[in-house]
C-alpha positions in Angstrom: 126.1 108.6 242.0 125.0 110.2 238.9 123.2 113.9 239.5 120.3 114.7 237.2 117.8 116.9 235.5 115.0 118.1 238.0 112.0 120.2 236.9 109.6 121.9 239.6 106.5 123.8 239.5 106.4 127.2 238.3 107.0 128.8 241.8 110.6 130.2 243.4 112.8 128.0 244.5 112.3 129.0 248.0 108.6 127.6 247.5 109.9 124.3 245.7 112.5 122.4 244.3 114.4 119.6 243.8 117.1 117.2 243.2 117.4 113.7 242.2 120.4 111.1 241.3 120.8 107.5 241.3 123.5 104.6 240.9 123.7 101.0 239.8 124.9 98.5 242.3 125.3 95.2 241.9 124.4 92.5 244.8 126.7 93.5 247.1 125.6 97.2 247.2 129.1 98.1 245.2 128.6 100.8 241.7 128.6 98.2 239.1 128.8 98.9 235.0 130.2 95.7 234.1 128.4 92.5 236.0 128.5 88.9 235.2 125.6 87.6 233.4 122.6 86.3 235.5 123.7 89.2 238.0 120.8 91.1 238.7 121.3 95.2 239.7 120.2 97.4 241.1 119.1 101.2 240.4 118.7 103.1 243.6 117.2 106.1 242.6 117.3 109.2 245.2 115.1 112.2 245.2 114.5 115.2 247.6 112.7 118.6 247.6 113.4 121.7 249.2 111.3 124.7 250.0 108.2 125.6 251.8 105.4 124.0 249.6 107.0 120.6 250.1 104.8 119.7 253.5 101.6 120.7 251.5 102.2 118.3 248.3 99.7 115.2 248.0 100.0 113.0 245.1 102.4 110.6 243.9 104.9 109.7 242.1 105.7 107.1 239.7 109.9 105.6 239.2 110.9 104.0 236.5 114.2 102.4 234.8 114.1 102.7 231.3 116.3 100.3 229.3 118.1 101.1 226.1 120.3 98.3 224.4 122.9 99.7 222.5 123.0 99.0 219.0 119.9 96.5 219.8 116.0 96.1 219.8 115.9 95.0 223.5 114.7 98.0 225.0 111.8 98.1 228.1 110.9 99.9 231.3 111.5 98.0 234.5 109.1 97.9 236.1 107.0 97.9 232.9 104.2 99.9 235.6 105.8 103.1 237.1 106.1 102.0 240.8 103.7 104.5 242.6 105.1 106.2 245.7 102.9 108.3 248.0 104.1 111.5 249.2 104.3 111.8 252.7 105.5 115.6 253.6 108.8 114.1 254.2 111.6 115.6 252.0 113.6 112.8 251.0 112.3 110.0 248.8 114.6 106.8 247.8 113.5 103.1 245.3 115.7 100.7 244.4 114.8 99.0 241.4 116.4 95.5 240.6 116.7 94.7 236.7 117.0 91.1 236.2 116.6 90.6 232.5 119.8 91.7 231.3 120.8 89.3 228.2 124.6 88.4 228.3 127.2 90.1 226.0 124.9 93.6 225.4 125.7 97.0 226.4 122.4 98.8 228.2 122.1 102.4 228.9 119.9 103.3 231.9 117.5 106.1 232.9 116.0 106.4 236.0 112.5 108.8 235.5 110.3 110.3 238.3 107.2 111.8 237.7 104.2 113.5 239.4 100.7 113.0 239.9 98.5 115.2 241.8 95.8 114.1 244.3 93.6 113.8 241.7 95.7 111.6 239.6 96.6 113.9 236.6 100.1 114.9 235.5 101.7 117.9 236.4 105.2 119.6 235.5 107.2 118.3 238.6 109.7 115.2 238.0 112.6 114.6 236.8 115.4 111.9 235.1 118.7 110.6 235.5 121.4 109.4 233.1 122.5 106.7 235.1 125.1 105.9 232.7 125.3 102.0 231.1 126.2 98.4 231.8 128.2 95.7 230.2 127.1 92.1 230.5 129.6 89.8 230.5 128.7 86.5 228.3 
């Protein structure tokens, strides 16, 4: 599982922070960076937050997959709508995201993003992203 960048408020650490990391799997639940074309994957993306703000944090936040084709113009977001996920006071959060529109014989590099929306809906400087690392499609 690949670790990645995590940016919190502007508070301690003690108040609020996080961590978040994610992995491709292919259908079997195995790390997969070479599949069979037609495979579809899977990005599970992981999150959690630490401190004592975290019970008092309303909003959402919106996961996304983006897509790079190396060497190529195929590049997207999957889903091509952040999927929105409430928080809950809890302090672990996990999506899986399945990409199924992988062309055969390309190379894709994947990023898994996470950002935050306050209750009001705007933005605000809490998320974070993960360099998943890439995938080969076999033709």
């Amino acid at each position: 599982m690949a670790s990645g960048t995590f940016q919190s408020l502007p508070v301690p650490t003690t108040a609020l922070d996080g961590r978040i990391s994610a992995i491709v799997l292919d259908p079997g639940g195995n790390p997969a960076d070479v599949v069979n074309k037609g495979t579809p994957i899977t990005v599970r993306i992981e999150w959690n937050l630490t401190g004592f703000l975290v019970p008092l944090l309303g909003g959402t936040w919106n996961v996304h997959v983006s897509v790079d084709e190396i060497g190529g113009p195929h590049d997207f977001n999957e889903p091509p709508t952040p999927v929105s996920v409430p928080l809950n006071g809890a302090p672990d959060y996990r999506r899986d995201i399945v990409l199924t529109s992988l062309q055969a014989g390309r190379t894709y590099s994947l990023i898994a993003s996470l950002a935050y929306r306050n209750p009001a809906g705007g933005p605000a400087p809490l998320g974070g992203y993960v360099n998943v690392g890439t995938v080969n499609v076999l033709l």
